[in-house]
Residue frames relative to the residue before (quaternion, step in Angstrom):
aa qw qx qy qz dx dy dz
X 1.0000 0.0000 0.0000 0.0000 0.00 0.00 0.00
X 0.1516 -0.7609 0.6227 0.1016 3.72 -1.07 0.98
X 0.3420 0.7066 -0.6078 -0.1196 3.13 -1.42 -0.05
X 0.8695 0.0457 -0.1133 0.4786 3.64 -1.13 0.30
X 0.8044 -0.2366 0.1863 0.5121 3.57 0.53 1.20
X 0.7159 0.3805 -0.3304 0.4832 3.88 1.14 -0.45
X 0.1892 -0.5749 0.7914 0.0857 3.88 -0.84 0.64
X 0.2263 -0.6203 0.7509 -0.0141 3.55 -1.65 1.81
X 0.0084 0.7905 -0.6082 -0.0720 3.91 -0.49 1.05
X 0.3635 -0.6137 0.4584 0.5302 3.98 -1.02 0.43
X 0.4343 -0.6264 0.4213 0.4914 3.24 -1.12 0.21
X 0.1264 -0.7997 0.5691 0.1435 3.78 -1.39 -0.09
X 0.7597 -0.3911 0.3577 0.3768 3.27 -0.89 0.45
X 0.5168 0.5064 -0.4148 0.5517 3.97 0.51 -0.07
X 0.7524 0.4593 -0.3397 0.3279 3.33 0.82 -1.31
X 0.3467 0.8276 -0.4154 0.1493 3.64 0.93 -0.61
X 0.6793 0.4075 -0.3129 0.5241 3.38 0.43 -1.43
X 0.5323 0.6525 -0.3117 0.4401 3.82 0.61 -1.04
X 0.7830 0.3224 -0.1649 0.5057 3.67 0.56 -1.04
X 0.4120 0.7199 -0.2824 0.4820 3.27 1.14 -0.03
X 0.7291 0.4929 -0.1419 0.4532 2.77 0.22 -1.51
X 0.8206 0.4335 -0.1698 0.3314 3.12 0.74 -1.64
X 0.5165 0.7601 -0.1947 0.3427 3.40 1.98 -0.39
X 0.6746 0.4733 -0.1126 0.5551 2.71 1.62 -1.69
X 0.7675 0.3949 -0.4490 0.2309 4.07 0.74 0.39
X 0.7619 -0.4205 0.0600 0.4889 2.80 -1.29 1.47
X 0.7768 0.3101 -0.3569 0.4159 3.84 -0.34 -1.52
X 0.5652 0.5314 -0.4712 0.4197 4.29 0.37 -0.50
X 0.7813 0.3558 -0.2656 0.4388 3.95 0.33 -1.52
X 0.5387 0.5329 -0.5816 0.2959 3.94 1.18 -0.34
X 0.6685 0.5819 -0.2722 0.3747 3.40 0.81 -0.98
X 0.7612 0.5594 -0.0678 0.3209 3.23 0.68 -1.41
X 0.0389 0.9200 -0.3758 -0.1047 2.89 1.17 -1.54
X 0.3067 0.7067 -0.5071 0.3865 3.44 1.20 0.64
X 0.5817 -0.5955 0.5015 0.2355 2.98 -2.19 -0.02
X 0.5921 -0.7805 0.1954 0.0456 2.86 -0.57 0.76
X 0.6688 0.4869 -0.1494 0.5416 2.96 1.97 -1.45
X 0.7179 -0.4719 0.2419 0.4510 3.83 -1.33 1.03
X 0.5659 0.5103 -0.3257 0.5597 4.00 0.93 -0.97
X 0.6461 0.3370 -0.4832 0.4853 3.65 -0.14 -0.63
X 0.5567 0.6475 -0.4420 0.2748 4.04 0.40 -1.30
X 0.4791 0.8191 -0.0568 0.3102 2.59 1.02 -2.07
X 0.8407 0.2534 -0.1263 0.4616 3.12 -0.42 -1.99
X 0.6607 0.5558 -0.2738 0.4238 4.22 1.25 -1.30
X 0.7856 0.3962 -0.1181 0.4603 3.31 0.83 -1.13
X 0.5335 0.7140 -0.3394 0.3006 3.49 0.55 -0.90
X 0.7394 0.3617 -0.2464 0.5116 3.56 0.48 -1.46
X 0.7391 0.4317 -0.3843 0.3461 4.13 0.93 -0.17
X 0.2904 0.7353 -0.4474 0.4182 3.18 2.24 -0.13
X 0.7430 0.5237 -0.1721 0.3796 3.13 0.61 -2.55
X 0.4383 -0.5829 0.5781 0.3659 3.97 0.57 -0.67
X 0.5379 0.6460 -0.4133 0.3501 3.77 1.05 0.41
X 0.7007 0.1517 -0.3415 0.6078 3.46 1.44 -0.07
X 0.7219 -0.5492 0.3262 0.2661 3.49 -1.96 0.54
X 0.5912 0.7041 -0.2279 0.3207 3.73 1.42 0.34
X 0.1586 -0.8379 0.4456 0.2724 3.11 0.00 0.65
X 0.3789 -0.7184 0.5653 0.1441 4.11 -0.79 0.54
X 0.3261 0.8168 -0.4758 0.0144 3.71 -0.84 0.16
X 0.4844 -0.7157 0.4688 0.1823 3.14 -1.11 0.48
X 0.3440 -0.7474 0.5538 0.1278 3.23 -0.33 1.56
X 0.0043 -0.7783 0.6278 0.0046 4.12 -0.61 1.05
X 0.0107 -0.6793 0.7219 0.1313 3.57 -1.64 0.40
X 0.9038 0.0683 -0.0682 0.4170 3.10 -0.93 0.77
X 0.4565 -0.7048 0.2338 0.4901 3.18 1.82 0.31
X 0.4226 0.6607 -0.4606 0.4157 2.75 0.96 1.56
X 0.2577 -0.7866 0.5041 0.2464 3.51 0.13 1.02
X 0.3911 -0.7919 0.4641 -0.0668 3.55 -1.27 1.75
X 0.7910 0.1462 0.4085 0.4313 2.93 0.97 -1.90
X 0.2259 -0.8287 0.5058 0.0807 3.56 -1.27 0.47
X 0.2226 0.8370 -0.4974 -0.0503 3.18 0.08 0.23
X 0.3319 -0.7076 0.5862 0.2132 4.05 -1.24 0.53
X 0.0100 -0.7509 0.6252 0.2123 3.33 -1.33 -0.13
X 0.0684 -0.8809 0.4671 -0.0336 3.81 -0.99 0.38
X 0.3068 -0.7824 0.4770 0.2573 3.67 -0.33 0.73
X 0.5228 -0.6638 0.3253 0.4244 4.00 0.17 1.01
X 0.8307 0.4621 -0.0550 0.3057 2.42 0.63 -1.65
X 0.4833 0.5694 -0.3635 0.5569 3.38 1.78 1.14
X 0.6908 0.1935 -0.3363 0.6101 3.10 1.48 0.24
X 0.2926 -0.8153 0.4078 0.2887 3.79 -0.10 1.69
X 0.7116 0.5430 -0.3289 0.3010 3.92 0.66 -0.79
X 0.6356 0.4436 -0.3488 0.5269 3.46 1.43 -0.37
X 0.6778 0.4732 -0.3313 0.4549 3.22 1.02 -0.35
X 0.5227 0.3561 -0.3873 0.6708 4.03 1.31 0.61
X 0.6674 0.3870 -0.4634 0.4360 3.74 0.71 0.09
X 0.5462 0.5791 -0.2948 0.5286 3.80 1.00 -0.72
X 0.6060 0.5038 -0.3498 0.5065 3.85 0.54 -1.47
X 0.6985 0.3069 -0.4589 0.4554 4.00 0.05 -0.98
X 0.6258 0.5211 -0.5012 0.2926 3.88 0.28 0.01
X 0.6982 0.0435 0.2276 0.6774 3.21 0.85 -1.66
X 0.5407 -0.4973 0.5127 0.4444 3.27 -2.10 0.12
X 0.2986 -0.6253 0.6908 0.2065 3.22 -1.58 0.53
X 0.3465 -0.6941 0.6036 0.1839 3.89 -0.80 1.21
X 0.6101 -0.5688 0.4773 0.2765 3.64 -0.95 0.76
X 0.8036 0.2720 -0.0807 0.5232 3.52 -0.40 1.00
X 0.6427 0.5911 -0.4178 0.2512 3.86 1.23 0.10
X 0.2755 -0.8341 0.4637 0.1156 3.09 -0.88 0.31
X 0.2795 -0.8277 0.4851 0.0395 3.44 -0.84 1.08
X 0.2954 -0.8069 0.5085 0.0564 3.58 -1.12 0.72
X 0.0037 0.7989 -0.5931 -0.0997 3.43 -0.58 0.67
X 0.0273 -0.8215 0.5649 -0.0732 3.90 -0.69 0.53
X 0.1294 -0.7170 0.6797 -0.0850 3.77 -1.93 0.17
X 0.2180 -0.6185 0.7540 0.0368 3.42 -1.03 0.87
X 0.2796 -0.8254 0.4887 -0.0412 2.84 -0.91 1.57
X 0.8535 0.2032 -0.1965 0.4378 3.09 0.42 -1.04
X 0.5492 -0.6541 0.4109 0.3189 3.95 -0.56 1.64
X 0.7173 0.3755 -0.3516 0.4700 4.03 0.50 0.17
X 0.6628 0.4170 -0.3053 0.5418 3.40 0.90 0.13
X 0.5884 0.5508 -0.4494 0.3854 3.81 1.15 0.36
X 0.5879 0.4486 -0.3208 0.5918 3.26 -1.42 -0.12
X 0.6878 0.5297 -0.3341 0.3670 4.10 0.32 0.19
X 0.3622 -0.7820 0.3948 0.3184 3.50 1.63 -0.44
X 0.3622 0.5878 -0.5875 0.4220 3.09 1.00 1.01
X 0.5425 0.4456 -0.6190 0.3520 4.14 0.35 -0.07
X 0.5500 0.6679 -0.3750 0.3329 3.55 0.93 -0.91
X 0.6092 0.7066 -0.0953 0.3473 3.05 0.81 -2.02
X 0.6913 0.3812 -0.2147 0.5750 3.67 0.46 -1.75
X 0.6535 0.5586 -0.3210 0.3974 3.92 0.46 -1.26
X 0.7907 0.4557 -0.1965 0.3585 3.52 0.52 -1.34
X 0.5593 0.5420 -0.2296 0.5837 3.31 2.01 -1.03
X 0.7352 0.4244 -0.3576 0.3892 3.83 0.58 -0.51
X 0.6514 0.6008 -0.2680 0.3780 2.59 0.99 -0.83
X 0.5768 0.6134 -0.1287 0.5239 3.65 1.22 -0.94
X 0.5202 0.5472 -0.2481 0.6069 3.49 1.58 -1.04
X 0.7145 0.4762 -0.3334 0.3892 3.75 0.46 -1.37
X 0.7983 0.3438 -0.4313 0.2417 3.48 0.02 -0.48
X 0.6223 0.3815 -0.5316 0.4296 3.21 1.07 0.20
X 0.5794 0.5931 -0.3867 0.4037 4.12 0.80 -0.13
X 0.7444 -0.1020 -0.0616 0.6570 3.80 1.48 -0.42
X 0.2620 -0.7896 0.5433 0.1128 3.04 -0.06 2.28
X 0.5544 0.7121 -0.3047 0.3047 3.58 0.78 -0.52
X 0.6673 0.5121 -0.2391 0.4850 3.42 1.94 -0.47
X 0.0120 0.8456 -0.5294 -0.0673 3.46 -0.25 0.62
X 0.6929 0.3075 -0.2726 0.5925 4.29 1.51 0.50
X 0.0201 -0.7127 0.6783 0.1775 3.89 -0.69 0.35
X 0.2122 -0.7346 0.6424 -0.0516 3.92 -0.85 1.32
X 0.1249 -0.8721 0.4535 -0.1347 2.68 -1.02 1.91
X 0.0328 -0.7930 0.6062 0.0503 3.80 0.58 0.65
X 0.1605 0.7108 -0.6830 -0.0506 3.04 -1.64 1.20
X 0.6072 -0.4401 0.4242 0.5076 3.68 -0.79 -0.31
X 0.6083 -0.4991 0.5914 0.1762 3.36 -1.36 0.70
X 0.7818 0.3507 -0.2482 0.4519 3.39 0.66 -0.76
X 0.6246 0.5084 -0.3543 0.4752 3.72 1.49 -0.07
X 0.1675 -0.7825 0.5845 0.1337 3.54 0.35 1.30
X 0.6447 0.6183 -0.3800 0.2401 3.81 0.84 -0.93
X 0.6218 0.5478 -0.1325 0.5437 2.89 1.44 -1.46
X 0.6197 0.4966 -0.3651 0.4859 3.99 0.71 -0.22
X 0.6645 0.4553 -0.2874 0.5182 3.31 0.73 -1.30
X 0.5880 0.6812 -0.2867 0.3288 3.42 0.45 -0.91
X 0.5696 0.3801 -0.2653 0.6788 3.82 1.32 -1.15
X 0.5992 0.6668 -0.3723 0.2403 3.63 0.62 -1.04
X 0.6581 0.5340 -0.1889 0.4960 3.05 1.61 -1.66
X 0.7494 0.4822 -0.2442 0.3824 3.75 1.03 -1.33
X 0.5346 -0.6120 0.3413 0.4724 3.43 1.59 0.44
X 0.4787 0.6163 -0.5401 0.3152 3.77 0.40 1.23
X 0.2408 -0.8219 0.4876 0.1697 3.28 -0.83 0.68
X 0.8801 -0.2733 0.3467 0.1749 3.57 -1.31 0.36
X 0.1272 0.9107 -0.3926 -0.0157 3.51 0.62 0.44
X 0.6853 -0.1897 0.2814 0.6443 3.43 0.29 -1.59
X 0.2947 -0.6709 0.6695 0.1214 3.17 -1.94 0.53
X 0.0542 0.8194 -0.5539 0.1372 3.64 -1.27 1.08
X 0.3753 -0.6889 0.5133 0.3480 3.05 -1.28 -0.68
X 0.2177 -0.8007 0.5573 -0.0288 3.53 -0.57 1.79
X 0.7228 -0.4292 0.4903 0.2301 3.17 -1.04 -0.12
X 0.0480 -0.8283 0.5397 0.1429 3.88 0.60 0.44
X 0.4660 -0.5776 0.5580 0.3714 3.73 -1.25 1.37
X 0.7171 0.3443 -0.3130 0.5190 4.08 0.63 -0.79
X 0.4359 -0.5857 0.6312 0.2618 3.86 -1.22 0.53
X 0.5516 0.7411 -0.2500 0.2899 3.36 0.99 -0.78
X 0.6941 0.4176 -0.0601 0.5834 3.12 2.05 -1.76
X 0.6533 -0.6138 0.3416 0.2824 3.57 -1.42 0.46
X 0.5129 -0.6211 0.2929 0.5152 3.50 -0.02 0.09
X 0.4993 0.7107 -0.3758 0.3231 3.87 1.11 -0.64
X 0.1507 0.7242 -0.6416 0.2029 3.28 -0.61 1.41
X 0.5152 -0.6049 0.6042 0.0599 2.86 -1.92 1.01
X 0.2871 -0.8256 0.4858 0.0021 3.43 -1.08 1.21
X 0.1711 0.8370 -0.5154 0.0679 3.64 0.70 0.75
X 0.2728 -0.7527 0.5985 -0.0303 3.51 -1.69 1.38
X 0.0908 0.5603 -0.8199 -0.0755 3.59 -1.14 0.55
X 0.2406 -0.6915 0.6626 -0.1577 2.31 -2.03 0.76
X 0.6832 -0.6323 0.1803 0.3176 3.33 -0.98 2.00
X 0.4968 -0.6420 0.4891 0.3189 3.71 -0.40 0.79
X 0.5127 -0.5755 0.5606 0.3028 3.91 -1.26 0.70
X 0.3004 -0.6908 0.6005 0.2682 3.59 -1.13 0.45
X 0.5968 -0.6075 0.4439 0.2787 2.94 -1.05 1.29
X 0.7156 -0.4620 0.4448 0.2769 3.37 -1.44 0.52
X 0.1918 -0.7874 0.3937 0.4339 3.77 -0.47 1.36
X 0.6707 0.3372 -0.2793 0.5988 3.77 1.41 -0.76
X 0.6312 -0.4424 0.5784 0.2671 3.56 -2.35 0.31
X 0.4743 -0.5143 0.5889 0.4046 3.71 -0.59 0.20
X 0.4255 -0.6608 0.5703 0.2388 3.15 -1.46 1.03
X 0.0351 -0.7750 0.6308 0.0153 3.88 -0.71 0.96
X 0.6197 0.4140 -0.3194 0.5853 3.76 -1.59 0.52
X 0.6686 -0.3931 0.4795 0.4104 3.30 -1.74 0.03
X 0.3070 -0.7414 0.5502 0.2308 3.12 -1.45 0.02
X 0.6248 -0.4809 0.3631 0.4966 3.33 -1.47 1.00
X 0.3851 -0.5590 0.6704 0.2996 3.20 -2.14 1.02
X 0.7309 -0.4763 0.4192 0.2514 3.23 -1.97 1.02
X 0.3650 -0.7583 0.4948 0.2169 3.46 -0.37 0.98
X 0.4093 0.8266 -0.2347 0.3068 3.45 1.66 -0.70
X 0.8097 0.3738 0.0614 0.4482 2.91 1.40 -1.83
C-alpha cells in the first residue's frame, strides 16, 4: 500500500536481520527495550509474520527505502491489555492501536514517524470500518513519541498509570486518540430561493 510518498510493506522474514539492527540503536532499544539477537526477532515477530497473532507489522518505505516499523492491532484482541488500558480511559469497541520506530538515524528528524502514523492510520478506516478511535499510550517521558501523534493529527486523551515497555521508566503515561473522520455531507445545503415545483 502507498500513499503520500510512504509505501506500508508486510513485514517478512528477510526483514529480520534489518529489524535487528534497527532494535539494537541506542534511541529505538531506550524505548523499546527488546532483544535484539535474530532468535529473540524470531520468537516477537514470527507468529505475526505466520498470521498466528492479531497484528499487523509493516514496513514504513520512502523511496523504497525501508525507514521504519510500524504495527497495528485491534485492543480488544489482546483481552488483558485491554482491562489494563480500560482502568485509564474508555476503550470504544473496535479501537485500534499502533506501535512504531524510525529506524534508520539518517532518516529522522524528517517527519516521516509522523507521516507512516498519520498514513496508517488513514489506511485503517477503510481496512477496519468497524473502528471509529486509534489509542495510543506512551510514556510521559517520550516527548518524541508524544509530539509525534501530535504532528499525525492526534490529540491528548487521558493520563494514567501503564505499564512501562522499560522498568527503568515510571508508570505515567499519556493516552492520545484520533478519531474516525465525519462523512462529509451527502447533499450541500440548499441556499437562494428554491426551484419552483415543476408539478405546478
Amino acid at each position: 500500500m502507498t500513499t503520500a510518498g510512504i509505501a506500508f510493506l508486510p513485514l517478512q522474514r528477510e526483514h529480520f536481520p534489518l529489524l535487528a539492527r534497527w532494535l539494537a540503536e541506542p534511541v529505538v532499544h531506550r524505548w523499546w527495550n527488546h532483544e535484539t539477537s535474530l532468535e529473540a526477532v524470531e520468537h516477537d515477530f514470527g507468529p505475526a509474520v505466520d498470521g498466528h497473532e492479531p497484528t499487523d507489522v509493516f514496513l514504513a518505505c520512502v523511496e523504497d527505502q525501508p525507514f521504519g516499523l510500524i504495527q497495528r492491532y485491534v485492543i480488544e484482541a489482546y483481552p488483558e491489555y485491554l482491562q489494563e488500558l480500560g482502568s485509564v480511559c474508555p476503550v470504544p469497541a473496535g479501537a485500534l492501536s499502533v506501535d512504531y520506530l524510525v529506524g534508520e538515524p539518517a532518516l529522522r528528524g524528517r517527519g516521516l514517524g509522523a507521516g507512516m502514523v498519520r498514513e496508517l492510520v488513514r489506511l485503517s478506516w477503510t481496512t477496519h470500518p468497524e473502528a471509529h478511535s486509534v489509542l495510543v499510550p506512551v510514556s510521559v517521558a517520550n516527548t518524541t513519541s508524544w509530539k509525534t501523534l501530535e504532528r499525525a493529527g492526534f490529540h491528548r486523551f487521558a493520563e494514567g498509570e501503564l505499564e512501562p515497555d522499560n522498568p527503568r521508566d515510571s508508570r505515567n503515561h499519556l493516552v492520545y486518540r484520533a478519531r474516525r473522520p465525519e462523512p462529509a455531507l451527502a447533499h450541500a445545503p440548499v441556499t437562494g430561493n428554491p426551484s419552483p415545483d415543476p408539478g405546478r
